[in-house]
C-alpha positions as CSV (number, residue, x, y, z in Angstrom):
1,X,12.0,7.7,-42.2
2,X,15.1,10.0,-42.2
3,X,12.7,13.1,-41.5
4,X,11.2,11.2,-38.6
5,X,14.6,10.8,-36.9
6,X,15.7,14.1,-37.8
7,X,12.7,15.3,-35.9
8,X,13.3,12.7,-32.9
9,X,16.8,14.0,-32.4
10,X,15.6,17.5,-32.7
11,X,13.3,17.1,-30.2
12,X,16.0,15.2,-27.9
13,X,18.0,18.0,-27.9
14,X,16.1,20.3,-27.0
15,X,14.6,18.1,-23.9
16,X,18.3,17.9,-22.8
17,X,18.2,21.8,-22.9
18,X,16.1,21.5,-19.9
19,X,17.4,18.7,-18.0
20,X,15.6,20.0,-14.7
21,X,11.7,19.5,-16.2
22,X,13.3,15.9,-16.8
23,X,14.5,15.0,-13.0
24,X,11.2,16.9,-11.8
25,X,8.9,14.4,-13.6
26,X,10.9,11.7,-12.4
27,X,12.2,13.1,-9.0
28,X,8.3,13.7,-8.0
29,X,7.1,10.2,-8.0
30,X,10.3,8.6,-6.8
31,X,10.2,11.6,-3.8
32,X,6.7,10.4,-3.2
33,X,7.3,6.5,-3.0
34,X,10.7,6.9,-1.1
35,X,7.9,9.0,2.0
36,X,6.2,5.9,1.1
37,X,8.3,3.7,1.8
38,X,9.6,5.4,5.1
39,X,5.9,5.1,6.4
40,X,5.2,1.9,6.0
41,X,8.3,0.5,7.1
42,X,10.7,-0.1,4.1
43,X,11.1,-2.8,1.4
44,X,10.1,-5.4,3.7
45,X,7.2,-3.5,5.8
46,X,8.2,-5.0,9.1
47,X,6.0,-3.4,12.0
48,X,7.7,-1.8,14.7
49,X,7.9,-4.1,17.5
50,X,7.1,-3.4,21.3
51,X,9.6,-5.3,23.7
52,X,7.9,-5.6,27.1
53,X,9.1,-7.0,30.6
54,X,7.2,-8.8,32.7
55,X,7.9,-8.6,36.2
56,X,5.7,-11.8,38.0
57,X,5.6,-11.8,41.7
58,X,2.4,-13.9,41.7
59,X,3.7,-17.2,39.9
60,X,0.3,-18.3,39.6
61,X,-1.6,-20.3,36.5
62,X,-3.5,-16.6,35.8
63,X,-0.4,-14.6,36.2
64,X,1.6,-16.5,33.5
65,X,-1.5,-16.4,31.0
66,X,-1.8,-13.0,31.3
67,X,2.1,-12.9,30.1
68,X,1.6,-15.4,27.4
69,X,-1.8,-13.3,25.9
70,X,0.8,-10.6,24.8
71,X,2.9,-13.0,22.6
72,X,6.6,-14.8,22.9
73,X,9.8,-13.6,23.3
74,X,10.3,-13.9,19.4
75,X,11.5,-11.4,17.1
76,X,9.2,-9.7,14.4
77,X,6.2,-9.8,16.3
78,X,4.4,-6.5,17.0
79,X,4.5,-7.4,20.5
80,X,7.0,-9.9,22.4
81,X,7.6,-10.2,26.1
82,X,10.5,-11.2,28.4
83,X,10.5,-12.5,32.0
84,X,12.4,-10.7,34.2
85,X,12.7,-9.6,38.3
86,X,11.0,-5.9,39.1
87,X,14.4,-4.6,39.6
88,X,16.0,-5.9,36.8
89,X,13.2,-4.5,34.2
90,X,13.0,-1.0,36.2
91,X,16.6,-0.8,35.7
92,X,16.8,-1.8,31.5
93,X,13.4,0.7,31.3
94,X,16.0,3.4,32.7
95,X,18.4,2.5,30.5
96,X,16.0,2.3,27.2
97,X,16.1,-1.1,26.4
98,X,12.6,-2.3,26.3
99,X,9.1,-0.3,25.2
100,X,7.5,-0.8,29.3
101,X,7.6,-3.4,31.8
102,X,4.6,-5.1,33.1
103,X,4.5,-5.8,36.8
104,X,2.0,-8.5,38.2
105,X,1.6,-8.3,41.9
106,X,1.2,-11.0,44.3
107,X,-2.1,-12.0,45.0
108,X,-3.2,-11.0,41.6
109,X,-4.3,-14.4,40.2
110,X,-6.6,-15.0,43.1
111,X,-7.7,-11.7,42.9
112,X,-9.2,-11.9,39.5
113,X,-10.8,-15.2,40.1
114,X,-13.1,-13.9,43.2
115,X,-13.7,-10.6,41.5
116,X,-11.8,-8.6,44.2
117,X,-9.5,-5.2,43.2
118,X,-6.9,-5.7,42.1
119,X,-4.0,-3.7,40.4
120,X,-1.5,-4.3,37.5
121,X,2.1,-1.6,37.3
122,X,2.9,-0.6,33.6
123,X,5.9,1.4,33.6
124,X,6.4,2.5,30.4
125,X,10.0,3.8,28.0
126,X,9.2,8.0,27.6
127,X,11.7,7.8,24.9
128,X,8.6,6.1,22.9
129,X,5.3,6.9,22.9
130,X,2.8,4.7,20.2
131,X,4.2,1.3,21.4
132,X,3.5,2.1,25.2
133,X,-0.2,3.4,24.3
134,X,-0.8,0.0,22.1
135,X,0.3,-2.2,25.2
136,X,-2.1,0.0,27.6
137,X,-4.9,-0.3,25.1
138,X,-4.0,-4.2,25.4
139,X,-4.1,-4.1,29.0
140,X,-7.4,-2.2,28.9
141,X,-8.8,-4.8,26.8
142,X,-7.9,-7.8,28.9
143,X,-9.0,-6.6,31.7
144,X,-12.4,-5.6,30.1
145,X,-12.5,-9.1,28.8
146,X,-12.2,-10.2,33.0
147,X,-15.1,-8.4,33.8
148,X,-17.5,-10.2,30.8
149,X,-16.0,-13.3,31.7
150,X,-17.1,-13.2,35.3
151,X,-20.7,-11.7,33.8
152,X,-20.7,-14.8,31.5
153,X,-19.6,-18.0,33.9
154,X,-19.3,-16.0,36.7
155,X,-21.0,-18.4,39.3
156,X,-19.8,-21.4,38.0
157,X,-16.3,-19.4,37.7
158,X,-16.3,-19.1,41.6
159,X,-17.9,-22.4,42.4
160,X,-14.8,-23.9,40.3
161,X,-12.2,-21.4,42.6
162,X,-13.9,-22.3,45.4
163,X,-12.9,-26.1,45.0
164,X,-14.4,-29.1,46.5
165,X,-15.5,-29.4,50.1
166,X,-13.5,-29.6,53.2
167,X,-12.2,-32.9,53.3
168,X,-12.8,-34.2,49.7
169,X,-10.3,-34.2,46.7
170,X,-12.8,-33.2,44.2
171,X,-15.5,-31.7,43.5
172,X,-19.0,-33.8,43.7
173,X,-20.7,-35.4,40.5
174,X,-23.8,-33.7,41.1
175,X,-21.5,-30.1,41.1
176,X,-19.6,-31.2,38.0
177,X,-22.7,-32.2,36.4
178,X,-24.4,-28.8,37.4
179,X,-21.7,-27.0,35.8
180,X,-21.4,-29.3,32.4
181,X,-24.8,-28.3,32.0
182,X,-24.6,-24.7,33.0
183,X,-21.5,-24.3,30.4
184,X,-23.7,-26.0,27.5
185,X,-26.3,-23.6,28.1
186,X,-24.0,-20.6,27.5
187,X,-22.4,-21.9,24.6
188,X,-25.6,-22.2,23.0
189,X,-26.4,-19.0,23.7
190,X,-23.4,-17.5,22.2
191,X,-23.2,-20.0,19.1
192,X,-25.1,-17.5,16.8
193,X,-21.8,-15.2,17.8
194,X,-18.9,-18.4,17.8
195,X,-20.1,-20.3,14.4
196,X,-19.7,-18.6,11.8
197,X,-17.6,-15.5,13.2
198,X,-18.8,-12.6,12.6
199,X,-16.0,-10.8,11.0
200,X,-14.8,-12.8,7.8
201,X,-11.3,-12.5,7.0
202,X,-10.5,-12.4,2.8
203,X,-7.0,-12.0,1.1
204,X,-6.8,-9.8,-2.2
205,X,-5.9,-11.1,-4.9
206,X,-2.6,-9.9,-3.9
207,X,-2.2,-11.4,-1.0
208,X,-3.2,-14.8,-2.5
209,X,-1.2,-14.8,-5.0
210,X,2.2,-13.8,-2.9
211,X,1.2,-16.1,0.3
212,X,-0.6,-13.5,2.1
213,X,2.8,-11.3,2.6
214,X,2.6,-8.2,0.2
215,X,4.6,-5.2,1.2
216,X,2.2,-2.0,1.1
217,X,5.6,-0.7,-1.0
218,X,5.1,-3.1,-3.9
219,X,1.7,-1.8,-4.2
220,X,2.8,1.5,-4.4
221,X,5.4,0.8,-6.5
222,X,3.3,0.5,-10.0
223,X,1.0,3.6,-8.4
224,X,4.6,5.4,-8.5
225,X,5.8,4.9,-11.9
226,X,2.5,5.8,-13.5
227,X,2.6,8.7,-11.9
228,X,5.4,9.6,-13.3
229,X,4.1,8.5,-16.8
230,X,1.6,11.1,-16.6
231,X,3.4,14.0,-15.2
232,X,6.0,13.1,-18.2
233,X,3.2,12.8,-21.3
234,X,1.4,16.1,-19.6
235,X,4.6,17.9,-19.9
236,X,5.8,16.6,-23.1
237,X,2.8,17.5,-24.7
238,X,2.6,21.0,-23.9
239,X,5.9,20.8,-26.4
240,X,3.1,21.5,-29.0
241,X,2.8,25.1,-28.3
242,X,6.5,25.9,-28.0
243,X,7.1,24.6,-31.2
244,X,4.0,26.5,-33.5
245,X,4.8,29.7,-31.6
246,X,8.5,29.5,-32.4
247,X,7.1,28.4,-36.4
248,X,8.7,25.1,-36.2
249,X,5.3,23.4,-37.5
250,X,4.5,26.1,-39.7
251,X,7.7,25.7,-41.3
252,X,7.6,21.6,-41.4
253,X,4.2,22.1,-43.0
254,X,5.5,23.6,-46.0
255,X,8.0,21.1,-46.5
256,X,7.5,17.7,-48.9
257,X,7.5,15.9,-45.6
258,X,4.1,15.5,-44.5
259,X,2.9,16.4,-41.0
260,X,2.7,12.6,-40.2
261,X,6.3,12.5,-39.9
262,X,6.8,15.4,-37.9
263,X,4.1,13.8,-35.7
264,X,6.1,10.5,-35.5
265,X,9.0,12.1,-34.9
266,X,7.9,14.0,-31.8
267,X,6.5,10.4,-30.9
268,X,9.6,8.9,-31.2
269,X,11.4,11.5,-28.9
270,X,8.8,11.8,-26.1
271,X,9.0,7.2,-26.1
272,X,13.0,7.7,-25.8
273,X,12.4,10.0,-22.9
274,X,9.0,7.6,-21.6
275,X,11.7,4.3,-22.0
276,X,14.5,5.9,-20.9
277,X,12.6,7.3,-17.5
278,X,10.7,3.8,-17.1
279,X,13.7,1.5,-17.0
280,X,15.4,4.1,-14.1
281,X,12.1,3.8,-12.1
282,X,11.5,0.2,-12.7
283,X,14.9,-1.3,-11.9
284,X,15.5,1.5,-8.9
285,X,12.4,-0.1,-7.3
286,X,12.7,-3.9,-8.3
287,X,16.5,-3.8,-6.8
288,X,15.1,-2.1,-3.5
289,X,12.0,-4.0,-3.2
290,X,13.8,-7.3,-3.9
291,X,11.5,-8.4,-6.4
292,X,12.5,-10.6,-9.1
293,X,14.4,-8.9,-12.3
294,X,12.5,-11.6,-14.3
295,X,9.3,-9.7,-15.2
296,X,11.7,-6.5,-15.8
297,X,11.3,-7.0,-19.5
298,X,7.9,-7.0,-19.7
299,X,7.1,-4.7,-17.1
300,X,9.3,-2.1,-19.3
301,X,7.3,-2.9,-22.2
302,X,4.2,-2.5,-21.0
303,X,5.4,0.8,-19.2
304,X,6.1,2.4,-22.0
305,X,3.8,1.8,-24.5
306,X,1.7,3.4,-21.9
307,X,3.5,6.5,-21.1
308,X,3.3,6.4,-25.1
309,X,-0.3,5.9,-25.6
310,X,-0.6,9.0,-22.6
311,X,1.1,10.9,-24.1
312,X,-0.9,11.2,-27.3
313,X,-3.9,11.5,-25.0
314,X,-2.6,14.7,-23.8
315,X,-1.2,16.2,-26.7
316,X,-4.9,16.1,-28.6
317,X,-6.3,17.4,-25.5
318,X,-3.6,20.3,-26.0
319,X,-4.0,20.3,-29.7
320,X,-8.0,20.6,-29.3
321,X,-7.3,23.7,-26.8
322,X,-8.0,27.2,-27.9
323,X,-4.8,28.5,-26.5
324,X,-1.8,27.4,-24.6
325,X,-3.0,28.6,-21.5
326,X,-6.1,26.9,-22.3
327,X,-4.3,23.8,-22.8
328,X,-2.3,23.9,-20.2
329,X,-5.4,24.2,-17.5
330,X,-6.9,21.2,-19.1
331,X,-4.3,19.0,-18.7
332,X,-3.3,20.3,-15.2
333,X,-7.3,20.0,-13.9
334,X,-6.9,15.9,-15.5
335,X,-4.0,15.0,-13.8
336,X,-4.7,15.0,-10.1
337,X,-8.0,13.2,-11.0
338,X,-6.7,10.5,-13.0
339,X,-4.0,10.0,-10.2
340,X,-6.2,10.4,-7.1
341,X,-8.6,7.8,-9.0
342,X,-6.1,6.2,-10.6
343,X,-4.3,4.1,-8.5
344,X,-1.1,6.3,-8.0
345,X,-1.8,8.0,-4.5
346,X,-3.5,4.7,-2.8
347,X,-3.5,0.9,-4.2
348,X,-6.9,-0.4,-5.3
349,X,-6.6,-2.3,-2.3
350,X,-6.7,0.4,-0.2
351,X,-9.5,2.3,-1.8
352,X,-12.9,1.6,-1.4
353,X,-14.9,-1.0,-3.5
354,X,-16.8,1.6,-5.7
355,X,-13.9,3.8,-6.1
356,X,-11.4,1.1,-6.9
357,X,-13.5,0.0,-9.7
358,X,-14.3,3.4,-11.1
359,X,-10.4,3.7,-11.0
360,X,-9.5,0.2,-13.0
361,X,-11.6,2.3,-15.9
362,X,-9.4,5.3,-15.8
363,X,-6.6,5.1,-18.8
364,X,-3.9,5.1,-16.2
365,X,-6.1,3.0,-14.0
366,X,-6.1,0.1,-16.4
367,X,-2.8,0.0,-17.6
368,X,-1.6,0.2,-14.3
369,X,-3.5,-2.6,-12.9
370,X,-1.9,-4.9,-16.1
371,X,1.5,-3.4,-15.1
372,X,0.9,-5.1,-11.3
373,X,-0.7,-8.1,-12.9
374,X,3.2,-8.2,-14.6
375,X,5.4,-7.2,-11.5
376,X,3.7,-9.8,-9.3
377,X,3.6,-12.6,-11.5
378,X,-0.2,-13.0,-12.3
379,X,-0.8,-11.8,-15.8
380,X,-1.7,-14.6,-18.2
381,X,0.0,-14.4,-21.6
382,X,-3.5,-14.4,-23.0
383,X,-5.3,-11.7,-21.1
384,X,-1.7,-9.6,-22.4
385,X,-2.0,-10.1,-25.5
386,X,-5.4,-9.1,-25.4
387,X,-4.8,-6.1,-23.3
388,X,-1.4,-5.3,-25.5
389,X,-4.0,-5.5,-28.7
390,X,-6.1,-2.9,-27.2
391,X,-2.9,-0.5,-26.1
392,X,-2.2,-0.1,-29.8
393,X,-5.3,0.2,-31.2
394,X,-5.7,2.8,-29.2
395,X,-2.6,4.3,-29.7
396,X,-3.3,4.3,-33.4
397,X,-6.6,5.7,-32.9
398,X,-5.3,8.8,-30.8
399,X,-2.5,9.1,-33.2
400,X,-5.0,9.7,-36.4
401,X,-6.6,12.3,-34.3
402,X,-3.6,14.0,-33.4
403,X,-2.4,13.8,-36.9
404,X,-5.7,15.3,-38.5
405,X,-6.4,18.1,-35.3
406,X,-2.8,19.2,-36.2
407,X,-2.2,19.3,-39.8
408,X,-6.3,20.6,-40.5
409,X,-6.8,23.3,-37.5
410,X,-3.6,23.7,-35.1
411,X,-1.0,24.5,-37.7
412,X,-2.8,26.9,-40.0
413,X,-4.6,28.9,-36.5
């Protein structure tokens, strides 16, 4: 036991030699989900919002529908509108205060209801330029929503604008029977389209498990950390080389300590590192996400007994190399795969279907997936014990073939 700590703080030492390899396999992935972060709006992913003014000089029933189709004057929605007079709204556009401002002329109401030109002043901010294009596109729509509305009811629209006779206060039976009928007809016509819609709407699992809000962030955030895990067990294992080419493992081989020990010790220093690297990543994004410290225990766990059981996959891929260059190429040409597949550059919920299940079978891909199952609150203490069970088995596993590659072939070469 003593030689395995001699080892570990051997090791340890020499990592602190080279503090910058350390901040570069941390400062990577945290540099990547901090971008992330930025894009997608911060810890709380709240959409920009477009403010618009709506000038109505028509005052009628159409007029104020039209107004109410964008949304209310409430904030956090992606669109919310404001009444206001023309000159008012031209004036706070000048000034910057709102994303455009919506004029309705007078006239326009009736206009749209007799299928007669008719045209609508969007006066947009030039300080912004998404927001005002998703308001035009929302204008665009509407108005091609008119024209297959009047294609759709169209006569019985008009009959219905055109109002009873001269001299009567409504409409006749026969002309409200006509156009009962004539509005049955066309909903049965467009049932096959109404019931059931088709577009179905699903929540991921997710989703259903925090309410339907989940912050694209806190899916990145477990994508983040294991990429960090494996840019830390590729470099650590490339240690290897360093030390047989400066005779440390030739050396440690001819001592009564067996290479078992040497091997544990190395293990020991390259966890310290894993733990020490996982607890800054973790708590850095827990704080800023504002997700609860609770599952901060486990989460750290779990996090490093897989950076662990990572590293020991890459150091027998180095240790099965035929030269450090050789080894070096092999582990390079594995990471970008595992992390592209992985989980690390997009969420499984982002990713196809057939690509995100391919991924859940990647090393990093699995563990990663238990590690969100732990941040968000849904892992069952029996599918972690089970998946805990496996981690070390396999861990021991890769640790015998380590162990045996090293002390038969890598040493003595």
């Amino acid at each position: 036991m003593r030689f395995v700590l001699n080892a570990a703080e051997k090791d340890l030492r020499r990592y602190l030699r080279d503090p910058l390899a350390l901040v570069l396999w941390l400062g990577i992935p945290l540099l990547v989900g901090t971008l992330i972060s930025l894009v997608t709006g911060g810890s709380e992913s709240s959409p920009p919002s477009a403010h618009l003014l709506v000038a109505d000089e028509d005052g009628a029933v159409l007029s104020g529908l039209l107004a109410r189709a964008f949304g209310k004057d409430k904030q956090g929605q992606l669109l919310r509108v404001e009444a206001v007079k023309n000159d008012e709204g031209l004036a706070r556009i000048g000034r910057g205060e709102a994303t455009a401002l919506l004029v309705i002329p007078d006239g326009f109401g009736d206009a749209v209801l007799n299928e007669r030109p008719t045209k609508l002043l969007l006066v947009t901010n030039p300080a912004q330029s998404i927001l005002p294009e998703i308001l035009q596109e929302v204008l665009e729509i509407l108005a091609d929503g008119a024209f297959y509305l009047h294609r759709v009811i169209g006569p019985e629209l008009k009959e219905i604008v055109k109002g009873p006779p001269k001299g009567d206060l409504t409409l006749s039976d026969d002309a409200v029977a006509r156009i009962s009928v004539s509005f049955n007809e066309i909903v049965k016509r467009l049932q096959k389209y109404l019931a059931p819609p088709v577009i179905d709407v699903e929540l991921s699992a997710d989703q259903a498990a925090n309410g339907g809000q989940v912050s694209p962030t806190k899916l990145f955030l477990p994508g983040v950390l294991f990429m960090a895990l494996v840019f830390m067990a590729e470099g650590l294992s490339a240690d290897v080389w360093r030390e047989r080419d400066l005779g440390t493992l030739r050396r440690a081989a001819c001592t009564p300590a067996a290479v078992v020990t040497l091997l544990g010790g190395k293990l020991l220093a390259g966890s310290i590192v894993i733990l020490g690297s996982t607890l800054a990543a973790l708590v850095a994004g827990i704080l800023y996400l504002n997700m609860p410290l609770l599952n901060l225990p486990l989460a750290l766990v779990w996090g490093t007994l897989s950076g662990v059981v990572l590293l020991l996959l890459f150091t027998a891929i180095q240790l099965h190399a035929s030269s450090q260059r050789a080894g070096s190429v092999l582990a390079n040409s594995l990471v970008m795969p595992l992390l592209f597949v992985g989980g690390s550059f997009f969420p499984f919920e982002m990713m196809p279907d057939w690509m995100a299940a391919l991924g859940r079978w990647t090393p990093n891909g699995w563990a990663l997936q238990h590690l969100k199952d732990i941040l968000f609150g849904r892992e069952t203490f029996p599918a972690l014990v089970a998946a805990s069970i496996s981690l070390l088995l396999i861990a021991v596993v890769l640790f015998l073939i380590t162990e045996r590659r090293m002390r038969r072939v890598f040493i003595r070469s």
